[in-house]
N, CA and C atoms as an extended XYZ file, in Angstrom:
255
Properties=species:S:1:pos:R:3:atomname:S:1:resname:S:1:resid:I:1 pbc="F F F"
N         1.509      -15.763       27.872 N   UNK     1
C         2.353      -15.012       26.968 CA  UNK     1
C         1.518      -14.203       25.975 C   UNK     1
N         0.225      -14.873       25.368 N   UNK     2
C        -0.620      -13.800       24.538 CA  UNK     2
C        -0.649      -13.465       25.203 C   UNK     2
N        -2.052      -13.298       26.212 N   UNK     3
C        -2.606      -11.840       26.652 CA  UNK     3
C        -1.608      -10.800       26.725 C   UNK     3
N        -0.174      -11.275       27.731 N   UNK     4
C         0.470      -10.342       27.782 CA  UNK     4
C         0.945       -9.502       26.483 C   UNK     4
N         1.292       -9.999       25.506 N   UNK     5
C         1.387       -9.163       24.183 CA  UNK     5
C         0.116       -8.739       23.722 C   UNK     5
N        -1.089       -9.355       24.004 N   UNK     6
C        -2.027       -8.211       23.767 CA  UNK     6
C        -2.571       -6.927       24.644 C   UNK     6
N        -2.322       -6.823       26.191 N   UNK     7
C        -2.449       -6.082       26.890 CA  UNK     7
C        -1.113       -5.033       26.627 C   UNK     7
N         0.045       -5.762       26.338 N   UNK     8
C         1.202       -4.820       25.945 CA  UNK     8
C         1.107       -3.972       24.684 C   UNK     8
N         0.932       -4.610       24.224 N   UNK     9
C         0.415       -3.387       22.873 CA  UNK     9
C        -1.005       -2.267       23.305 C   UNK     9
N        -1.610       -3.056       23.557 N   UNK    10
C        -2.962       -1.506       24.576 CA  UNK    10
C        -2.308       -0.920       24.813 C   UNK    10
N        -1.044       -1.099       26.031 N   UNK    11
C        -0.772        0.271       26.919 CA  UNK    11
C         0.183        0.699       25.965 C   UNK    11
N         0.960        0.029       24.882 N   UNK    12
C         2.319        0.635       24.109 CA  UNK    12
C         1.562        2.014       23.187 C   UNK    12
N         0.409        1.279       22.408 N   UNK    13
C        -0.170        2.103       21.656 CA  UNK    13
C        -1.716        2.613       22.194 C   UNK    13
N        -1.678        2.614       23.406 N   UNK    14
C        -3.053        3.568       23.320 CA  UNK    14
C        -4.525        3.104       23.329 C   UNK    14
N        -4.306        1.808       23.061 N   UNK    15
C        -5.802        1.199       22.198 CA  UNK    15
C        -6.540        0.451       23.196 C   UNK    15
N        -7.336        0.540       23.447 N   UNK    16
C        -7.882       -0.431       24.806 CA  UNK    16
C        -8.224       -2.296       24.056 C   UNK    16
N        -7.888       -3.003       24.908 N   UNK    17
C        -7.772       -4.410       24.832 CA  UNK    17
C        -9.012       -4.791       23.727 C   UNK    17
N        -9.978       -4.244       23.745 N   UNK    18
C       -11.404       -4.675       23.062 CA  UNK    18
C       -11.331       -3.948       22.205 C   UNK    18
N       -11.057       -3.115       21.637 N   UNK    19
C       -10.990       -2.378       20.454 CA  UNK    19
C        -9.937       -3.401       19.345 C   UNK    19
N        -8.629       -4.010       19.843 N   UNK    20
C        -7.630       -4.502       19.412 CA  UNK    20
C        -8.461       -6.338       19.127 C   UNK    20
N        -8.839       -6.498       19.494 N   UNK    21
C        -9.898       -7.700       19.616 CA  UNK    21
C       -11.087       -7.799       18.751 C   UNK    21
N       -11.919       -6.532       18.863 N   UNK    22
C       -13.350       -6.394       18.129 CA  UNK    22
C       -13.118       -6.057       16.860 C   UNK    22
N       -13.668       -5.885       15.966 N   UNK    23
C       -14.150       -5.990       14.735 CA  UNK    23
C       -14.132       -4.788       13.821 C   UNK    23
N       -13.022       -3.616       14.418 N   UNK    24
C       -12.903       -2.312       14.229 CA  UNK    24
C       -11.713       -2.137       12.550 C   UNK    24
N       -12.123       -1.535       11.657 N   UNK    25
C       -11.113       -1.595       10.791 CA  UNK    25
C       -10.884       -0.502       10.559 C   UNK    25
N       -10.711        0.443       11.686 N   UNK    26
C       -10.010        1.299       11.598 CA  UNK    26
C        -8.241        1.363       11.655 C   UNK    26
N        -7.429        1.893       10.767 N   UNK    27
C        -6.005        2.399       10.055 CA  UNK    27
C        -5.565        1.554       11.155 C   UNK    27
N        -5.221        2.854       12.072 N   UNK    28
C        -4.386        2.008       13.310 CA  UNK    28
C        -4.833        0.922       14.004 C   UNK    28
N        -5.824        1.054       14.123 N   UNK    29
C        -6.201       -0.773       14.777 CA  UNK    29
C        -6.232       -1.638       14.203 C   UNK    29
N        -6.218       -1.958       12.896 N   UNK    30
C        -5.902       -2.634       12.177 CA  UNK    30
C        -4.918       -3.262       12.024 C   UNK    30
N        -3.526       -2.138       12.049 N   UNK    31
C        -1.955       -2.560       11.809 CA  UNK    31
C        -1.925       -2.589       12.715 C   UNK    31
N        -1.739       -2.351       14.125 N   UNK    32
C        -1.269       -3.066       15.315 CA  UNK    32
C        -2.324       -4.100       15.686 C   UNK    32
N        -3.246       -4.134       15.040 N   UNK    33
C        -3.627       -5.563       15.095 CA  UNK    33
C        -2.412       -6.847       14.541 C   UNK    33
N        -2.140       -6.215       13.184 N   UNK    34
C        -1.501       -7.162       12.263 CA  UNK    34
C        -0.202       -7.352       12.845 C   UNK    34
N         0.362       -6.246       13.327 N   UNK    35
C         1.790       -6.363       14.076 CA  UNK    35
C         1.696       -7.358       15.298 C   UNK    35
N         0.462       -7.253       15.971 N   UNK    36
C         0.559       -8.569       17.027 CA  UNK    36
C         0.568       -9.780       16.678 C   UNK    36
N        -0.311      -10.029       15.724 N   UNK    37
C        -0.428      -10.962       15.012 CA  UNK    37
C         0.942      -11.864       14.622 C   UNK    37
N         1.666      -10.986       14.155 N   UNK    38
C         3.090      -11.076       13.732 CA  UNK    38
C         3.830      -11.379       14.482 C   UNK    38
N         4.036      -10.680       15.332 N   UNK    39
C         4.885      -10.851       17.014 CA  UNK    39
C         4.447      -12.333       17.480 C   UNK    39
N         2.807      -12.601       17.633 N   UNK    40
C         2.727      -14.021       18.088 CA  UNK    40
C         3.001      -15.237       16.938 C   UNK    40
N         3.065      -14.970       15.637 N   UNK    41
C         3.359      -16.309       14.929 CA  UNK    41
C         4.600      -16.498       14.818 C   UNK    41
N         5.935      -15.129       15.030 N   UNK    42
C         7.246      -15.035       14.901 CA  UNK    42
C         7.604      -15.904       16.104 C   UNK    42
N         6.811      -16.165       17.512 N   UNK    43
C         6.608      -16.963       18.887 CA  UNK    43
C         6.360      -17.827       18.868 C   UNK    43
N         6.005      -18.880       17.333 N   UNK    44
C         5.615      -19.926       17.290 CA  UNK    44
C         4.014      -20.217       17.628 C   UNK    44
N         3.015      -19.223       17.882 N   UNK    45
C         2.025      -19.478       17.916 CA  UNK    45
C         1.339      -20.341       16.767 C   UNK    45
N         0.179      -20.972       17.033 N   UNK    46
C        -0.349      -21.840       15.416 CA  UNK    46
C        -1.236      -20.337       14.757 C   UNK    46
N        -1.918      -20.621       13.915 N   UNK    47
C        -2.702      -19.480       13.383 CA  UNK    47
C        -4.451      -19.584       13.917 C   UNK    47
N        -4.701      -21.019       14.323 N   UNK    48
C        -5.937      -21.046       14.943 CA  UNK    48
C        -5.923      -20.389       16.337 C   UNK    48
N        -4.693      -20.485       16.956 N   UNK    49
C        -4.680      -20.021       18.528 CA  UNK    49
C        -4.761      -18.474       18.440 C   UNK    49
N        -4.118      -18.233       17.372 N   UNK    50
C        -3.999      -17.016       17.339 CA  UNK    50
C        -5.635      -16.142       17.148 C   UNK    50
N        -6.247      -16.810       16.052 N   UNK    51
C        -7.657      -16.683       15.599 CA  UNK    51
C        -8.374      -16.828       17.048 C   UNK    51
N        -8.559      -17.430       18.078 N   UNK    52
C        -9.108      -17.834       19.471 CA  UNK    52
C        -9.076      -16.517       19.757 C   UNK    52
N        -7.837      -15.922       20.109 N   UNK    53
C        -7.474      -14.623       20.973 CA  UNK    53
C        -8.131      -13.317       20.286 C   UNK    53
N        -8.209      -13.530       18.975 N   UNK    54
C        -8.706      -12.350       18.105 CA  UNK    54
C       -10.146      -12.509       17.804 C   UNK    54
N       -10.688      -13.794       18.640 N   UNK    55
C       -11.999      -13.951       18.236 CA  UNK    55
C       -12.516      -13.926       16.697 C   UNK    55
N       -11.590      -14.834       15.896 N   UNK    56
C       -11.801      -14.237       14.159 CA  UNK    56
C       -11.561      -16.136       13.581 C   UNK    56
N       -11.314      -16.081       12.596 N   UNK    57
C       -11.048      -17.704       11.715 CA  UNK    57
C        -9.608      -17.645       11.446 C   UNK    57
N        -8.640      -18.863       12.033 N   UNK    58
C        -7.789      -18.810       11.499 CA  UNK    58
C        -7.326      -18.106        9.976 C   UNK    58
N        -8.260      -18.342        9.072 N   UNK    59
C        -7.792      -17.833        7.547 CA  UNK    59
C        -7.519      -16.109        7.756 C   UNK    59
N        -8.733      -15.668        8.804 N   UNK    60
C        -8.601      -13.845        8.696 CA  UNK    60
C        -7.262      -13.522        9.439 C   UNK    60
N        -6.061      -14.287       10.203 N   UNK    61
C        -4.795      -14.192       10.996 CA  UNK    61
C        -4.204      -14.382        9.884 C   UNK    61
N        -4.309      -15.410        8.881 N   UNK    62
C        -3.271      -15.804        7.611 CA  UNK    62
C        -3.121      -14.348        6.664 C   UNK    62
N        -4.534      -14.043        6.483 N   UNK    63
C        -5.033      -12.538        5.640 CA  UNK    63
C        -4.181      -11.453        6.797 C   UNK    63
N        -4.194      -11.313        7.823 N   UNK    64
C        -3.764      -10.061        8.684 CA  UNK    64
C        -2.285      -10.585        8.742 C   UNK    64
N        -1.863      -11.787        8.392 N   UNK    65
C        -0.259      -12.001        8.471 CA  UNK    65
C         0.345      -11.116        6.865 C   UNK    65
N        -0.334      -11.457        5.902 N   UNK    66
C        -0.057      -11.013        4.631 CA  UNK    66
C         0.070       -9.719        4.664 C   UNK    66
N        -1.018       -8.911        5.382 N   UNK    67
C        -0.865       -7.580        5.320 CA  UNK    67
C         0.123       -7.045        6.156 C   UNK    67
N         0.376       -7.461        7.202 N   UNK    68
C         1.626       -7.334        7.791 CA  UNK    68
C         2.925       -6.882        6.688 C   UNK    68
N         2.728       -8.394        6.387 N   UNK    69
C         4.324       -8.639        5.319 CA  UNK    69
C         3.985       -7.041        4.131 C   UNK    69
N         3.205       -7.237        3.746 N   UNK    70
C         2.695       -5.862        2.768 CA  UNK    70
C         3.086       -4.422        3.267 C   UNK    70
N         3.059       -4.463        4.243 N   UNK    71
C         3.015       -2.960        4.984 CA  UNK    71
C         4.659       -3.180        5.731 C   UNK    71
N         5.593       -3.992        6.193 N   UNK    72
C         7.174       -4.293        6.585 CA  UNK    72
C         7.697       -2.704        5.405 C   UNK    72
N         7.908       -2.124        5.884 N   UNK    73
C         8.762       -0.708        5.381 CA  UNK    73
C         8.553        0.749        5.492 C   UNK    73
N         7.258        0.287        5.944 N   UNK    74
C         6.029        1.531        5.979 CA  UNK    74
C         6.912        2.426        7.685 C   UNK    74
N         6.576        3.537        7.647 N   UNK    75
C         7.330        4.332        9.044 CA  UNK    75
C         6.384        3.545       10.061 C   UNK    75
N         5.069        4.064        9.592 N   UNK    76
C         4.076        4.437       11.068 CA  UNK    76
C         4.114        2.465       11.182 C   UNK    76
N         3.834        1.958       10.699 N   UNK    77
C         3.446        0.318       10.818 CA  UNK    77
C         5.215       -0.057       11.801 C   UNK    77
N         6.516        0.036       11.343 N   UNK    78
C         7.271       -0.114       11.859 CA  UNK    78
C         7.364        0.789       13.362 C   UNK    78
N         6.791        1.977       13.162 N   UNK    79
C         6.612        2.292       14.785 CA  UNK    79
C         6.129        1.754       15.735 C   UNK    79
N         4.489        1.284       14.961 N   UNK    80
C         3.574        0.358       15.860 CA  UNK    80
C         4.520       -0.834       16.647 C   UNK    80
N         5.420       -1.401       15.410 N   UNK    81
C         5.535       -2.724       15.518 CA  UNK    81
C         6.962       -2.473       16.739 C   UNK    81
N         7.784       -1.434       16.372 N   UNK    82
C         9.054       -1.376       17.542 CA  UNK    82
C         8.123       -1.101       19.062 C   UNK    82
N         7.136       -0.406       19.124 N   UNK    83
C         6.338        0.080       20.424 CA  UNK    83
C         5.552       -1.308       20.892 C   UNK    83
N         5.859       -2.326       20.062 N   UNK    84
C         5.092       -3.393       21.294 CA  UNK    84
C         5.574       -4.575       21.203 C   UNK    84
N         6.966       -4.280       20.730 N   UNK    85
C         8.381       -5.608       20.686 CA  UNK    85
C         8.773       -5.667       22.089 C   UNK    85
């Protein structure tokens, strides 16, 4: 069920699988980082499993969940997030 929401968001938005994974803090990879993020803890994922898949520390998924919640109103972040629901 991850991969598939992380390969689904690549092809939704454009981003190749390792870019969405690696260590890039660039705008948009960032927030559809955070939007997956979101999508898998709204799935009941834990936040360490989630940290596994993102190759990062559980705490930096807790930090990318917050920013999520921070950015909920924004156009482009709600686009990301309808394009890989």
């Amino acid at each position: 069920m991850t991969i598939f929401t992380i390969d689904r968001a690549a092809i939704a938005t454009g981003i190749p699988v390792s870019e969405l994974v690696g260590p890039s803090r660039t705008r948009h990879i960032c927030w559809t980082r955070f939007a997956i993020m979101e999508a898998m803890r709204e799935r009941g994922m834990s936040t360490p499993a989630i940290g596994r898949l993102f190759r990062r520390h559980h705490t930096s998924i807790v930090s990318g969940l917050r920013q999520a919640e921070k950015l909920r109103g924004n156009p482009a972040f709600e686009n990301i997030r309808s394009a890989i629901a």
